[in-house]
N, C-alpha and C positions, 0 to 999 in steps of 0.2 A: 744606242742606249741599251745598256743590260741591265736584264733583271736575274738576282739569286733571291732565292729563297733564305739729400740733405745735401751740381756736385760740389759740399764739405770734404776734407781732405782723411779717409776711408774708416769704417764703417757707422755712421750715426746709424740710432734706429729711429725712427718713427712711427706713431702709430694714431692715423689720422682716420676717417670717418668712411661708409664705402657704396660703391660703384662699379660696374666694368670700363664706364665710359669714360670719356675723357673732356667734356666741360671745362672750360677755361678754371686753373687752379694754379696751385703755387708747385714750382719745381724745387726738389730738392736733387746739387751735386754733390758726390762722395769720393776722394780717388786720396790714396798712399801719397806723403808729402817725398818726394825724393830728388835728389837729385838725376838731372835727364843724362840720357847714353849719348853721348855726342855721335858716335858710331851709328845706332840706329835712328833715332834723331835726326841726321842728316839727310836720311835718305828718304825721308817726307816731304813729299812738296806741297807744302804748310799753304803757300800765297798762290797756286795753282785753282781756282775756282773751278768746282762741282758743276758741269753741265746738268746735275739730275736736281737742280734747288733753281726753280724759278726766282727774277729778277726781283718780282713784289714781295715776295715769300719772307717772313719775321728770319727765315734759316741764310736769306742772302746776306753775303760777306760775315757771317755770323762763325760759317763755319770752320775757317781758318784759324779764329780765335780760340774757337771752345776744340781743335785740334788741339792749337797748341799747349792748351791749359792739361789738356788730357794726358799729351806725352812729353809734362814739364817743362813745359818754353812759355807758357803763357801763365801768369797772376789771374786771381780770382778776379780782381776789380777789372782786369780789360778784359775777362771776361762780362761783368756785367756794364761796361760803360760800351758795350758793343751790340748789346741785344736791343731789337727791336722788336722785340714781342710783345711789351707794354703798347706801345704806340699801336701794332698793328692791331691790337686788342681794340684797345680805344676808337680806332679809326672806326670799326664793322660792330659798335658796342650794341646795333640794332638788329644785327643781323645775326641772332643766333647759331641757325644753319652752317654759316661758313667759320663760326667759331670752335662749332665742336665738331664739324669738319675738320679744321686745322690740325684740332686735340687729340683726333682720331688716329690721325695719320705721321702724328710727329716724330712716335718711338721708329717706325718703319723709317721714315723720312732721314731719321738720324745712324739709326743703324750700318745701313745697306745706301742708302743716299752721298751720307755724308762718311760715316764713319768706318764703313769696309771701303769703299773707293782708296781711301790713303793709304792702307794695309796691301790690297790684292793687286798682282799684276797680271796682267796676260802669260799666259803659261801655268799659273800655279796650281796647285792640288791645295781643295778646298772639301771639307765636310759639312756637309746638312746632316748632323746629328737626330734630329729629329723632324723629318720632310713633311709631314704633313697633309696639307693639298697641295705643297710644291712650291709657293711661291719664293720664298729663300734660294732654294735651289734654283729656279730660272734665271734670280739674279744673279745667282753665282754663277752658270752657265756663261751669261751675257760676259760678268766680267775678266773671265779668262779667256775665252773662245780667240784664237786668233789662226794666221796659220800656219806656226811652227805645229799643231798638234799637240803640244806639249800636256796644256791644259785640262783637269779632269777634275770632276767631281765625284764625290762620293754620297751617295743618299740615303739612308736609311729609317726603317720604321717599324715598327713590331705587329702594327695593325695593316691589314691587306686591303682595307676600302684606301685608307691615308696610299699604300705604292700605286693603288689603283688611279686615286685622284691626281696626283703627281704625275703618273704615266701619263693621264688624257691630255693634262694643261703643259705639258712639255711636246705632245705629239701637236698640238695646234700653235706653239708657239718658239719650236724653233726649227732647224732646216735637219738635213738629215746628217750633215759635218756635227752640228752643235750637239746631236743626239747622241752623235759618238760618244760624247766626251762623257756622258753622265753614265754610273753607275746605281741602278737601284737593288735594294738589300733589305730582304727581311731577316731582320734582326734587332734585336737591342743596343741601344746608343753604348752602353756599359761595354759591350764586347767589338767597336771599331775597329778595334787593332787588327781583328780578322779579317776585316775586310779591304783597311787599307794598309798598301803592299809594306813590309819591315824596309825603316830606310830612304826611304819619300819622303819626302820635308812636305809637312803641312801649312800654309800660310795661313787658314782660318778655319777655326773650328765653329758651326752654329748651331742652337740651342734652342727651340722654342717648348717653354717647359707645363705643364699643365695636360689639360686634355683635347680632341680633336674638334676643332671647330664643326659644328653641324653632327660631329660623330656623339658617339658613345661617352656621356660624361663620369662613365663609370670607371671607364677606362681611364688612367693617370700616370702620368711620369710618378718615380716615388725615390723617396730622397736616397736612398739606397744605393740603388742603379745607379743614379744622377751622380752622385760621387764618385763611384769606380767610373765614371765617362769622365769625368773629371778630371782625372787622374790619369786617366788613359790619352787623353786628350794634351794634356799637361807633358805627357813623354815625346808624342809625336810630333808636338809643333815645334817648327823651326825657331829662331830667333826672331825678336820682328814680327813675329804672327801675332794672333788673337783670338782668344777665345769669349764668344759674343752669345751672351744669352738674353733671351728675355722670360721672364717669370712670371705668371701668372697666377694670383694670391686668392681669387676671391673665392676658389673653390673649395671644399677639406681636402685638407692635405696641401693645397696650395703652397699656405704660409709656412707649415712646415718645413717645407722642400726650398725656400728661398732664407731661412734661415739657417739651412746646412749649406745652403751655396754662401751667405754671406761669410758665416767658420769659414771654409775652405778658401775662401778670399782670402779672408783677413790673416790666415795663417800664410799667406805666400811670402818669402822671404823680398823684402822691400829691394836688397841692389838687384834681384832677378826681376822683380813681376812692378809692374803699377796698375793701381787696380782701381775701376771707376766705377760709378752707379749712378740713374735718374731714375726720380720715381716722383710723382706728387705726393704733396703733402696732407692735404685737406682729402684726397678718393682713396681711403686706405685698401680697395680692392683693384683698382687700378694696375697694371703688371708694371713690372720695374725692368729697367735696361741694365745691366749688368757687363764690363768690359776689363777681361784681361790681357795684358800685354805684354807678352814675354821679351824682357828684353836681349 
């Protein structure tokens, strides 16, 4: 490891009531109506099942559907005549705890569970735009590590507790091969290019937008920055990549910052980009999932 120094078919807004947390509520999708890449497209294995989505879980068999809906092979209605979220709701309607347990963990669940799994393979060059305490990054780690080598991460962060955090929860949690592969970086998400090498093909770009959990809530992503990584972001990735953010609104500045991401969405041209979004509807503070995919 080194260290330097509404989903509707794309963009509805909403503006529902607020929260951080994630209590059972209404999901809104959002994604560009287009026709799919049969080229890229294909090279999804749509009916391959997630070992990371337990059996009971409202997300089994689920997430093949809401694949294919995401990267136009799949209709809105088998998206919805395929969820079991209702039901699993119902089932636990007493048990609080493991409801918003479930709520908790969905966006993660969907992200990096279900929806960088279909994107990332072993071997690829991957960015944690904004590392955090690391967890992004570990999973990225996991999901390339193999052993051609090939595989490498890039991590970066502007604050030194966030590369410090990152450093400890990658030193207890992977071997010293996997260590290799990561690169950490103080820097700004806006200035990536510098760090990763001209001419790498990046398969996914990630994104967590807001401020440091447990850190400094003074400290903030700001729409600014956020757009030149954007854009930066946008030159580097491969075809078939993605760039995956999650945004977090409930701060100042927040909503701000997720309304220049949603511009900068919406302005992608539709034969290039298809572009997705989940957010509730009713926890207007709630952070949104945000997905683009270059085709």
């Amino acid at each position: 490891m080194k260290l330097q120094g509404s989903f509707t078919r794309f963009f509805p807004t909403s503006s529902p009531s607020e929260t951080n947390n994630f209590p059972h509520g209404n999901l809104s999708f959002s994604a560009k109506s287009v026709e799919p890449n049969p080229v890229n497209a294909s090279k999804l294995e749509l009916n391959s099942p997630s070992t990371s989505v337990a059996k009971d879980s409202p997300l089994s068999g689920l997430e093949d559907v809401m694949m294919g809906y995401i990267f136009g092979k799949k209709k809105a209605t088998e998206v919805a005549h395929s969820c079991k979220l209702d039901r699993y709701i119902r089932e636990r309607a007493n048990s609080t705890f493991v409801i918003d347990a479930f709520m908790n963990n969905a966006l993660a669940n969907l992200e990096y569970g279900v929806v960088w799994r279909h994107i990332v393979q072993k071997g690829d060059t991957l960015v944690d735009a904004t590392c955090g305490n690391g967890h992004d990054t570990l999973a990225m780690v996991k999901m390339v590590a193999d052993k051609s080598c090939r595989g490498h991460v890039y991590a970066m962060d502007i604050q030194k507790v966030a590369l410090e955090s990152t450093s400890s929860l990658l030193d207890v949690s992977l071997n010293s091969y996997e260590k290799g592969l990561v690169e950490l970086s103080a820097i700004c998400h806006s200035k990536m290019e510098e760090v990763v090498p001209k001419g790498v093909p990046v398969r996914l770009v990630a994104f967590n937008l807001g401020y440091l959990p447990c850190g400094d809530k003074a400290t903030i992503t700001k729409s600014e920055t956020t757009l030149q990584a954007l854009e930066a972001a946008k030159r580097i990735l491969t075809p078939g990549g993605l760039i995956s953010l999650v945004v977090y609104v409930g701060h100042p500045g927040g909503r701000e910052e997720y309304e220049a991401v949603q511009a900068f969405a919406s302005g992608l041209p539709v034969e290039n980009w298809i572009c997705c979004k989940l957010q509730m509807l009713n926890r207007s503070s709630a952070p949104i999932l945000v997905l683009l995919l270059k085709r």
